[in-house]
GUKE-724769 format. One record per residue (C-alpha): residue number from 1; x, y, z. Coordinates in nm, 2 decimals. Example, Ala and Ser with C-alpha at 12.3 -4.5 7.8 and 13.67 -1.06 7.14 Angstrom:
2
seq_c1_c2_c3
1_1.23_-0.45_0.78
2_1.37_-0.11_0.71
END
This chain:
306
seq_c1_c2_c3
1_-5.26_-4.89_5.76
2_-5.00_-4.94_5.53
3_-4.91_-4.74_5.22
4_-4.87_-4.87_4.88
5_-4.90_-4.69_4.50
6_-5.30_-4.72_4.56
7_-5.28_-4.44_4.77
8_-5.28_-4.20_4.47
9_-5.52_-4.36_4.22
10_-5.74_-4.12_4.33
11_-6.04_-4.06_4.11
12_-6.23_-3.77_3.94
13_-6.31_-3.63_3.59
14_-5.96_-3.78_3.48
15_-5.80_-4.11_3.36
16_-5.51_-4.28_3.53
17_-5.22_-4.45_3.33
18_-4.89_-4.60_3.29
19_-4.63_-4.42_3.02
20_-4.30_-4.54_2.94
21_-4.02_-4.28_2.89
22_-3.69_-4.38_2.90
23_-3.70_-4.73_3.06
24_-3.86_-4.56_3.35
25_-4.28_-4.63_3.38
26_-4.44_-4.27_3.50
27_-4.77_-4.25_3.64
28_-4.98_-3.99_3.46
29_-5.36_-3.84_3.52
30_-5.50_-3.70_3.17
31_-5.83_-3.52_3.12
32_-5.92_-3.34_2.79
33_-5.85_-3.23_2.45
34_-5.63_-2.98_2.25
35_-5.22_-2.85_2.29
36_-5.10_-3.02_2.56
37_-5.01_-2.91_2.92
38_-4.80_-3.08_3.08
39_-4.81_-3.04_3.48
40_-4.50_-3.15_3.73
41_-4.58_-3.15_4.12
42_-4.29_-3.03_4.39
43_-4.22_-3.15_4.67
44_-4.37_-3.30_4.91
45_-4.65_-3.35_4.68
46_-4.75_-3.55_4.40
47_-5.01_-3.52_4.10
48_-5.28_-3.47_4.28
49_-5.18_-3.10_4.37
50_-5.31_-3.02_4.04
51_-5.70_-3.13_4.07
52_-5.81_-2.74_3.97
53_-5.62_-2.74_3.67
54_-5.72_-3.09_3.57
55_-6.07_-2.94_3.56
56_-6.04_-2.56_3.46
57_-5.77_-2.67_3.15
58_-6.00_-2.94_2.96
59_-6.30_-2.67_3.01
60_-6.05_-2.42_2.83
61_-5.97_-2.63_2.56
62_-5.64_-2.83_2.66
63_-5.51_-3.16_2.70
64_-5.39_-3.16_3.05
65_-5.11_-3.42_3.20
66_-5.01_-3.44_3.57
67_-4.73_-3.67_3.64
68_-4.56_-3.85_3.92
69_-4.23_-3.75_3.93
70_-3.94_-4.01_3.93
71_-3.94_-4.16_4.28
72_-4.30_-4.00_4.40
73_-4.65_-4.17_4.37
74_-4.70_-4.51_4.15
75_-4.42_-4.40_3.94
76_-4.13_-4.60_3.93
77_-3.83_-4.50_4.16
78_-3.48_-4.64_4.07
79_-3.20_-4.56_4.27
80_-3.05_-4.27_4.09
81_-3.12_-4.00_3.83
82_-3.25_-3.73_4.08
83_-3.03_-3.46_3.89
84_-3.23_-3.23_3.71
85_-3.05_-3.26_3.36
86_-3.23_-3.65_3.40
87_-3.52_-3.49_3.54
88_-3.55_-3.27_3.25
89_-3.50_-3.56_3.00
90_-3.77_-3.77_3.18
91_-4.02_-3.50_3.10
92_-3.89_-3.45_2.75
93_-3.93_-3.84_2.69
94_-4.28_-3.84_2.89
95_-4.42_-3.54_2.62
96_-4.29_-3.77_2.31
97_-4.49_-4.07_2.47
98_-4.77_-3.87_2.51
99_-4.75_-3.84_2.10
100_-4.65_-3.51_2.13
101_-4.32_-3.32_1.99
102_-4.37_-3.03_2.24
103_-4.61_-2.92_2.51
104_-4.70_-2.62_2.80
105_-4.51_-2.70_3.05
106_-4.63_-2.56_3.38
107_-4.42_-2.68_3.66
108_-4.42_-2.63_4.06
109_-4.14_-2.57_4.33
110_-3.87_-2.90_4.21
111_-4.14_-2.96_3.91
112_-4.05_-2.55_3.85
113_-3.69_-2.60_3.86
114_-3.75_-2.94_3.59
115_-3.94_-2.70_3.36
116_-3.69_-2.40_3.40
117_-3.38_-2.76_3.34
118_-3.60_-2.78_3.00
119_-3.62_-2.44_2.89
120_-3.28_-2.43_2.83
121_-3.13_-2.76_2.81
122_-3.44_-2.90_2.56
123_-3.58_-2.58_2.43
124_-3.77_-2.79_2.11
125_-3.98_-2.96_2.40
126_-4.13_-2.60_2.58
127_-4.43_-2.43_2.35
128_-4.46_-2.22_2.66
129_-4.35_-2.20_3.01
130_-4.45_-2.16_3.34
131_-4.25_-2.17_3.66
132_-4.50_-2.16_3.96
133_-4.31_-2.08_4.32
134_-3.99_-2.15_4.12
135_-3.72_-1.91_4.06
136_-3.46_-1.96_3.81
137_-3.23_-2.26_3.93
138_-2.89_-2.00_3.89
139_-3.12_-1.76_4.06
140_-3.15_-1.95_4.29
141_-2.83_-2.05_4.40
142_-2.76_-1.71_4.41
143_-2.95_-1.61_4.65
144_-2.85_-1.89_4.92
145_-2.47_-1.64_4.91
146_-2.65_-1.32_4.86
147_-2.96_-1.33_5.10
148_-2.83_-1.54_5.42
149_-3.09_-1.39_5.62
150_-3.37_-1.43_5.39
151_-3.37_-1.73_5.10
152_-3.08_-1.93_5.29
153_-3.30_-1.91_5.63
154_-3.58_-2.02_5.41
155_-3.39_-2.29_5.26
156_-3.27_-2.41_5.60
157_-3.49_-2.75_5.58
158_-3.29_-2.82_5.22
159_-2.98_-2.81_5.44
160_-3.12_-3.06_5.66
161_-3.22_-3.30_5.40
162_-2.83_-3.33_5.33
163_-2.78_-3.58_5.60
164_-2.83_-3.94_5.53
165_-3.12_-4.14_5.66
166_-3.23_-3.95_5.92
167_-3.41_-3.72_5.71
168_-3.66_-4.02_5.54
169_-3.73_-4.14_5.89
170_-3.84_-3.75_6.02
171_-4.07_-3.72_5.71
172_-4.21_-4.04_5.77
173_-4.27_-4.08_6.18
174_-4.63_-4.01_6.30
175_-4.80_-4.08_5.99
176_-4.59_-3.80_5.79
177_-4.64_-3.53_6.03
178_-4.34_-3.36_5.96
179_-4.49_-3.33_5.56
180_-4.85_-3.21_5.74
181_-4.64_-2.94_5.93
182_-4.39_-2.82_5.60
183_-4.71_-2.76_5.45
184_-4.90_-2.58_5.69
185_-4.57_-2.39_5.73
186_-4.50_-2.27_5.36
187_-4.87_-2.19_5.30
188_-5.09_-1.89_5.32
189_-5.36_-1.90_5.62
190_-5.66_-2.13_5.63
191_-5.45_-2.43_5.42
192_-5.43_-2.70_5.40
193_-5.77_-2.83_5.53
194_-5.70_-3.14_5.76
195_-5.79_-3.37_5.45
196_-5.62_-3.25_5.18
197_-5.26_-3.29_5.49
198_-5.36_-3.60_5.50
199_-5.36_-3.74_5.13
200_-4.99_-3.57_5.13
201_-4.90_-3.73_5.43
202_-4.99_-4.06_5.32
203_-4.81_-4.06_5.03
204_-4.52_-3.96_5.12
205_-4.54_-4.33_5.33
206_-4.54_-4.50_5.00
207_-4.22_-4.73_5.06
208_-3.95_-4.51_4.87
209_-4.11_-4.21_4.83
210_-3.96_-3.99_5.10
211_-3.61_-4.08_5.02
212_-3.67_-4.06_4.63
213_-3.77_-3.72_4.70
214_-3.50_-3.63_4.96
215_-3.27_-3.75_4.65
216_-3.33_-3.43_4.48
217_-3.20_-3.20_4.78
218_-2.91_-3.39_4.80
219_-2.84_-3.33_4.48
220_-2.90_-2.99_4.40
221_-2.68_-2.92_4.75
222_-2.40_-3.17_4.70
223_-2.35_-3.08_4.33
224_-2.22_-2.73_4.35
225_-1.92_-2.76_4.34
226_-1.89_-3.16_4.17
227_-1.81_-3.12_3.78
228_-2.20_-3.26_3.70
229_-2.33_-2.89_3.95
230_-2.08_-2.70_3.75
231_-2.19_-2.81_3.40
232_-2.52_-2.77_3.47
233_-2.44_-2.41_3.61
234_-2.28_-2.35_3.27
235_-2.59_-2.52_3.06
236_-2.85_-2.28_3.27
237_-2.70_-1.95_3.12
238_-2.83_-2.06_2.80
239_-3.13_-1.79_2.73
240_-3.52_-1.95_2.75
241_-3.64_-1.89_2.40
242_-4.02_-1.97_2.50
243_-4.27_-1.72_2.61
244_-4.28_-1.76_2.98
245_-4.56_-1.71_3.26
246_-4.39_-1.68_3.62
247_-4.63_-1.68_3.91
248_-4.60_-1.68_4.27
249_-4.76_-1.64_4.58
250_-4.74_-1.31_4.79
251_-4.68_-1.48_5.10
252_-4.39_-1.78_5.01
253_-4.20_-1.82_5.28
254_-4.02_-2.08_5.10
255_-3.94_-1.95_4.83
256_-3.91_-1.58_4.88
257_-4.07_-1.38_4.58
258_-3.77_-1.12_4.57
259_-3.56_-1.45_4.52
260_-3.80_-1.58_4.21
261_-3.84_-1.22_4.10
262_-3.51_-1.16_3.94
263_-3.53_-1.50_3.70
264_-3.64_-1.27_3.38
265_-3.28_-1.18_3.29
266_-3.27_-1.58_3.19
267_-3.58_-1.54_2.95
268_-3.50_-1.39_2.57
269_-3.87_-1.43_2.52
270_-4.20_-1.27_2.59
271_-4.17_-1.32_2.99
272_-4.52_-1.22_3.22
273_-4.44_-1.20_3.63
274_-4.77_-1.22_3.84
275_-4.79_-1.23_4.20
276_-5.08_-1.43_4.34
277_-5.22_-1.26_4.64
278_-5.29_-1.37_4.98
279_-5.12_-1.73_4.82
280_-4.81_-1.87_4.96
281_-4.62_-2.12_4.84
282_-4.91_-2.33_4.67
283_-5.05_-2.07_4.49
284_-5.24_-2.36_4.23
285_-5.40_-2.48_4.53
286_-5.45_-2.18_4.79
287_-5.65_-1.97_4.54
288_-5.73_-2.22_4.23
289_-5.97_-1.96_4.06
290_-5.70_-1.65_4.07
291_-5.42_-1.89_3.97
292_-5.64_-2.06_3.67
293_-5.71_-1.72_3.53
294_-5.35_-1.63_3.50
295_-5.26_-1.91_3.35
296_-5.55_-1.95_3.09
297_-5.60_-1.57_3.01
298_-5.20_-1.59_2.92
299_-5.23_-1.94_2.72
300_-5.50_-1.80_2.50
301_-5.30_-1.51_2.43
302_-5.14_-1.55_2.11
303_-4.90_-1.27_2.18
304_-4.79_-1.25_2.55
305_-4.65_-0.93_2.64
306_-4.31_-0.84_2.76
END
């Protein structure tokens, strides 16, 4: 069968739309009322990884917004801006089109990264943070010198993704096997259930979609040493100034949690670290109930702790 953008107009207690940002069209799910929540997907995902919280955050008393990324799902997918400084001003635009000045931003794996990008490039935009299987992006690329055994092993598929084309054709034979297996791989046991595979498989066939997504590994690798990775290195030390929620799963084998651990010296605010138990690196989706209290017993508290 082939794949198109229909793949992901997927439907439940939600509404699908188009919102400009930027001269780029996004493809957002919204469900309910109240401060807003924005939610970005990592890779090799879309919106859809955040059903639960499409669910558990309107019955808590928030507006919540998954988007496509650039280049994933029905959003649109130009040829460049898969930096995260562009990243992060997609988002930004996407919470002003959404009639809102600033918004929760709760962001996985890359979508972590994004929401870390905003936190200190944007910091008006980011009521409140939450990195989800996402360590600091300067803690980060630390740890690839410092732990060769344990985040650069971990990171080896990033490496891979350097090389041109070959890459998009991998993720893509077999009906996206390859993205069945990296899931199955990074995850705790028992998921992903052969169904849920599948709807990640398939849209990573969307034409575009797997080299869109490929885009931002070859960036964050290839940038390191160009002047845009060094400026950006330089704009990350700025402190986060909003009261942060970092969670991650006990058994990421993607990203390690001693590697995410060490991201509160960037955080001047309020900063909470959970570990989610028995989780790996899906954490929103291995064990939704865990995860969604977290999250909302932390939103409603008007003071997070320290």
């Amino acid at each position: 069968m082939a794949a198109d953008e229909s793949l992901v107009q997927i439907d439940g207690p939600w509404t699908h739309r188009a919102v400009h940002a930027g001269g780029t069209r996004f493809h957002v799910v919204e469900a309910g009322d109240g401060p807003l929540v924005l939610l970005l997907h990592g890779f090799p995902q879309f919106w859809w990884t955040w059903r639960h919280q499409l669910v558990s955050l309107p019955a808590a008393g928030y507006r919540a917004v998954a988007a496509d990324l650039r280049g994933y799902g029905a959003s649109d997918k130009p040829p460049r801006g898969y930096d995260l400084p562009t990243l992060a001003m997609d988002a930004a635009g996407l919470i002003r089109a959404l009639g809102e000045t600033g918004a929760i931003v709760v962001g996985h794996d890359w979508g972590g990264l994004l929401a870390w990008t905003m936190g200190a490039l944007d910091p008006k935009v980011v009521r409140r943070l939450v990195p989800v299987s996402a360590p600091h992006p300067l803690r980060l690329r630390a740890s690839l010198i410092t732990d060769p055994l344990g985040q650069l092993r971990a990171s080896g598929h990033s490496l891979g993704f350097q090389l041109p084309a070959v890459p998009e054709r991998r993720l893509t034979a077999d009906g996206g096997a390859l993205v069945g297996r990296l899931l199955d791989e990074w995850s705790g046991p028992e998921w992903p259930p052969e169904d849920v595979a599948l709807t990640y498989r398939d849209a990573f066939r969307i034409p575009g979609v797997a080299h869109c997504a490929l885009e931002y590994h070859r960036w964050f690798g290839r940038s390191q040493l160009r002047p845009d990775g060094l400026r950006y290195a330089r704009q990350m030390r700025a402190e986060v100034e909003a009261p942060t929620l970092q969670l991650h799963g006990s058994l990421d084998s993607c990203i390690l949690p001693r590697t995410a651990q060490g991201s509160s010296r960037f955080v001047a605010a309020p900063y909470r670290w959970r570990m989610i138990e028995g989780a790996g690196h899906f954490p929103h989706e291995e064990r939704p109930e865990q995860f969604d209290a977290e999250l909302i017993a932390w939103l409603s508290d008007p003071e997070p702790d320290r």
